[in-house]
VMD Tcl script that draws the C-alpha trace (Angstrom):
set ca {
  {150.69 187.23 126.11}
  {147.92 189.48 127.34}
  {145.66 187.67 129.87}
  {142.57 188.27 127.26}
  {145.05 186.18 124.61}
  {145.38 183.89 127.85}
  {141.63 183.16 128.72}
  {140.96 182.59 124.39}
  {143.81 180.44 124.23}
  {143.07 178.26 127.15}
  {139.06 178.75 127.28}
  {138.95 179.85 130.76}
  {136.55 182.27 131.89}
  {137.94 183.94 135.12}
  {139.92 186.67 134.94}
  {141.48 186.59 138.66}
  {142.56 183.16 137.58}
  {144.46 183.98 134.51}
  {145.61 187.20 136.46}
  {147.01 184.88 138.82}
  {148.92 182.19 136.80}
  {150.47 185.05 134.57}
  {151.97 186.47 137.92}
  {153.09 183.55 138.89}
  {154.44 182.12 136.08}
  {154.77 185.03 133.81}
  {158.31 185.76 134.49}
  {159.50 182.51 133.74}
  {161.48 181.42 130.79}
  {159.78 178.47 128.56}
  {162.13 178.54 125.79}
  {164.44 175.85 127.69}
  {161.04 173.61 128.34}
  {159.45 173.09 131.83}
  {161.33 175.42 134.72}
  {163.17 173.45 137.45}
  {161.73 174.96 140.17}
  {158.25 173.84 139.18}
  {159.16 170.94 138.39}
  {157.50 167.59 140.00}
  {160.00 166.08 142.75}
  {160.87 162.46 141.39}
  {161.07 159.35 143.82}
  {164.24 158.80 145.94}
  {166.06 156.02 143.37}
  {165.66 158.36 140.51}
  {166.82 161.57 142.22}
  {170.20 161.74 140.78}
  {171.12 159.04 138.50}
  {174.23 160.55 137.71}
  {175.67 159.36 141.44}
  {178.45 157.07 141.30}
  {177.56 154.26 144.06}
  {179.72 155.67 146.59}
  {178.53 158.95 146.03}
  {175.20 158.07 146.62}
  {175.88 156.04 150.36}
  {177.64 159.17 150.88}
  {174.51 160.95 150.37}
  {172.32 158.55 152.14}
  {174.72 158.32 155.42}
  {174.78 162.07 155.63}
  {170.71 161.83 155.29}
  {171.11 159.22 158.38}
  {172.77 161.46 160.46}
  {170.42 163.83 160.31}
  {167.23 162.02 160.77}
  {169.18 160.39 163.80}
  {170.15 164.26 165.10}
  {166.44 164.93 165.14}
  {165.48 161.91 167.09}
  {168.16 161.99 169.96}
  {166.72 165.78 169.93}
  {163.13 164.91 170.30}
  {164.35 162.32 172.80}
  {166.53 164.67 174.89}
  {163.73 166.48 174.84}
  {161.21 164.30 176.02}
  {162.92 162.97 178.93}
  {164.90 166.12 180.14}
  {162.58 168.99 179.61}
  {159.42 166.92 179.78}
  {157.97 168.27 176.71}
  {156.24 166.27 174.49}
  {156.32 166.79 170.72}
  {153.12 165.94 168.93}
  {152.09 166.29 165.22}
  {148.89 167.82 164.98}
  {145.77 165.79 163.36}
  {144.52 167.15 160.42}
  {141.46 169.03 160.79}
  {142.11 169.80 164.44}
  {142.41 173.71 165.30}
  {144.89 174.42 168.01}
  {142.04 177.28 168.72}
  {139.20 176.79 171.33}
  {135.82 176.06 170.20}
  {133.56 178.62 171.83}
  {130.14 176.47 173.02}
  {127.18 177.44 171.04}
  {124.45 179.78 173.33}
}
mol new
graphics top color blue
foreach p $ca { graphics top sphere $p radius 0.5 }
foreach p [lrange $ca 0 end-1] q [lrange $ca 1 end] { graphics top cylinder $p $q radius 0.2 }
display resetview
């Protein structure tokens, strides 16, 4: 599909936008329905329903372990290096503001 047949189709008027999605998404096979990759991520319980029980506190442990790796990290260091990890507030710039003359 050209991205003239595109912007009749779906009755959109910008070309750069058309131009865009068929780059995008152009390569993509349809024929099997929506592609994985693009796919919206579903909640935690419905991730993989296929899991036996076990499986899944498997799973979940080995998720543990790694969110516990990161804070003993973080901690370590914190208290031996002395440098503190901070999440940045959104719209904050990490650039300074030059005063206005």
């Amino acid at each position: 599909m050209t991205y003239k047949q595109a912007q009749q189709r779906y009755g959109i008027q910008g070309r750069s936008t058309v131009l865009v999605w068929s780059r995008k998404y152009g390569r993509l096979d349809w024929s099997s329905g929506f592609p994985d990759r693009v796919k919206r991520k579903l909640p935690v319980a419905h991730t993989n329903p296929s899991l036996t029980s076990e499986q899944r506190i498997k799973e979940l442990e080995e998720q543990l372990k790694l969110v516990n790796q990161k804070a003993e990290f973080f901690y370590v260091l914190k208290n031996d290096y002395g440098v503190n990890m901070v999440k940045k507030r959104p719209g904050k710039s990490s650039r300074k503001v030059r005063p206005q003359k």
